[in-house]
C-alpha positions in Angstrom: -126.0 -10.8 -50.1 -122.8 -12.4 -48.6 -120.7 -9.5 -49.1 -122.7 -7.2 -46.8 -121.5 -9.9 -44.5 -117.7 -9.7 -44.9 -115.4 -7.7 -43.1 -111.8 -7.4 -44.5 -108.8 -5.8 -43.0 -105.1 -5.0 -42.9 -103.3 -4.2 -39.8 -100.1 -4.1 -38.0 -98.8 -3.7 -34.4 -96.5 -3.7 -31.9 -96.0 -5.0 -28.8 -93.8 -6.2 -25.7 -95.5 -10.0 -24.5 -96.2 -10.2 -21.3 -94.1 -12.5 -18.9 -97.7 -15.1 -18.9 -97.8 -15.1 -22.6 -94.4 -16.2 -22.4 -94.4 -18.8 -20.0 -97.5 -20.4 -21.3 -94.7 -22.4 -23.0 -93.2 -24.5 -20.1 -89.7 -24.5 -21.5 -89.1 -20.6 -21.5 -91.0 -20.4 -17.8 -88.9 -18.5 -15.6 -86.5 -18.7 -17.6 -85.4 -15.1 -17.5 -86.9 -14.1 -21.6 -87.9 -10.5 -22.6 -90.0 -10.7 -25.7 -91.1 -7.7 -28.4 -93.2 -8.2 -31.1 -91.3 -5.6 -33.2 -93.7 -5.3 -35.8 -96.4 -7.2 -37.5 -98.5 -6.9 -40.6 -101.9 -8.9 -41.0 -104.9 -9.9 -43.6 -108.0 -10.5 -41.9 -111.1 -11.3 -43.2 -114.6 -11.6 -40.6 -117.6 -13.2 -41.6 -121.1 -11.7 -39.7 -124.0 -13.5 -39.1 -126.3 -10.2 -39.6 -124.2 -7.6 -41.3 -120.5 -6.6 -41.3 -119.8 -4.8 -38.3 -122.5 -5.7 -36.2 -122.7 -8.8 -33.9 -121.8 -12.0 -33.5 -118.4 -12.8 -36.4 -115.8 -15.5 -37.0 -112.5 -14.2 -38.0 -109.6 -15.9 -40.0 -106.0 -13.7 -40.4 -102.8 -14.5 -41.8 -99.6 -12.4 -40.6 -96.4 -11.6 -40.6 -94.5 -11.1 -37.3 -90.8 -9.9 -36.5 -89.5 -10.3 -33.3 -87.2 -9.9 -31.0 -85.7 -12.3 -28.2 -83.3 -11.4 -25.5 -82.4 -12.5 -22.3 -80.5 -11.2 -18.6 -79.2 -14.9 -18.4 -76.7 -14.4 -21.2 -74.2 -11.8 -22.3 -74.9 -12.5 -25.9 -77.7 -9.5 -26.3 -80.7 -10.3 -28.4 -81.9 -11.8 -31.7 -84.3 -11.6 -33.8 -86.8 -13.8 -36.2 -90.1 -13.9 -38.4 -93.0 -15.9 -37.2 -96.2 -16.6 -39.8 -99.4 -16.5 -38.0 -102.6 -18.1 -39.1 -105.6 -16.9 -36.3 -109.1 -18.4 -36.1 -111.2 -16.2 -33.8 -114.5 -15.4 -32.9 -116.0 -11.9 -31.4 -118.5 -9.2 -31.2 -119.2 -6.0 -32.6 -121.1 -3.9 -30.2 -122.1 -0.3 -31.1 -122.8 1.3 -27.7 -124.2 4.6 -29.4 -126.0 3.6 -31.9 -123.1 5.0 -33.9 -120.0 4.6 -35.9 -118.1 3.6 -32.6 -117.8 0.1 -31.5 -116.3 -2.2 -29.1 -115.0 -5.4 -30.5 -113.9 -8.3 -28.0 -112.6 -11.5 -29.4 -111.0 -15.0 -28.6 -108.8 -16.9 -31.0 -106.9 -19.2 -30.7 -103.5 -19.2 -33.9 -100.8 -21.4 -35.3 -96.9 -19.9 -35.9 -93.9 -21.2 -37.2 -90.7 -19.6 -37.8 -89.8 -18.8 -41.0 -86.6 -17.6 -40.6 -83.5 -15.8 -38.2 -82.4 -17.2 -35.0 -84.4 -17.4 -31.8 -81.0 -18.5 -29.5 -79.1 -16.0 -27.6 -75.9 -17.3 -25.9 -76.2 -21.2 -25.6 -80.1 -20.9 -24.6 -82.8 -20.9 -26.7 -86.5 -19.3 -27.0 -89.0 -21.9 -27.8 -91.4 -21.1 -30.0 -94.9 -22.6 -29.4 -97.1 -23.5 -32.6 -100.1 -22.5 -30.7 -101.0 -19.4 -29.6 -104.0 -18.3 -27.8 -104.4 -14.7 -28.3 -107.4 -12.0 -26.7 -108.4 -8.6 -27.5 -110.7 -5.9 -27.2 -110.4 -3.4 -30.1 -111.9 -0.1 -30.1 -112.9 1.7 -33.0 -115.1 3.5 -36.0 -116.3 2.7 -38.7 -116.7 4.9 -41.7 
């Protein structure tokens, strides 16, 4: 049956990008940007080839982002923006035990776009790169 297959989820996070993340985008490299990923909310939905939770999965998610830009080069402080995020990934679900614990790596690889605010500070601005390649190990159980 195909929905013993699916996996669907809601999530959100948090988190400062690293200074690599960043300059993946050659126009913000070294260019002196400190990025946060204020908050984010996300639908996923995973598709197994045995049963949900277990093995081999393709993932699609569609989220909301808010974050915020600022940077040592200018006086003007910080701003902040909303990104969409559409995520194509693939991973596994390992249960180590034999139990309701699992470790879940993944690759993806997502498209963003602002949909609205301001991502200049001062007369420089933070480029915001349609692609994003994004990897992850989550940790977790499953009830």
């Amino acid at each position: 049956m195909f929905s013993k297959r699916v996996l669907i989820g809601f999530g959100t996070y948090a988190l400062d990008m690293p200074d690599q993340i960043v300059d993946l985008n050659s126009m913000n490299r070294d260019e002196g940007w400190q990025v946060r990923i204020r908050s984010a909310y996300f639908l996923s939905g995973e598709w197994y080839l045995k049963s949900a939770n277990q093995g081999l999965f393709i993932g699609e998610q569609v989220g909301f982002q808010n974050f915020k830009v600022s940077n040592d080069r200018e006086v003007g402080g910080s701003t902040d923006f909303n990104n969409i995020l559409l995520l194509t990934y693939v991973g596994y679900s390992w249960h180590p035990y034999k139990g309701s614990f699992y470790v879940k790596p993944w690759v993806g690889l997502g498209f963003t776009d602002k949909i609205d605010g301001i991502n200049k500070v001062g007369t420089m601005t933070y480029n915001i790169s349609n692609l994003y390649p994004s990897v992850a190990v989550h940790l977790g159980y499953s009830f």
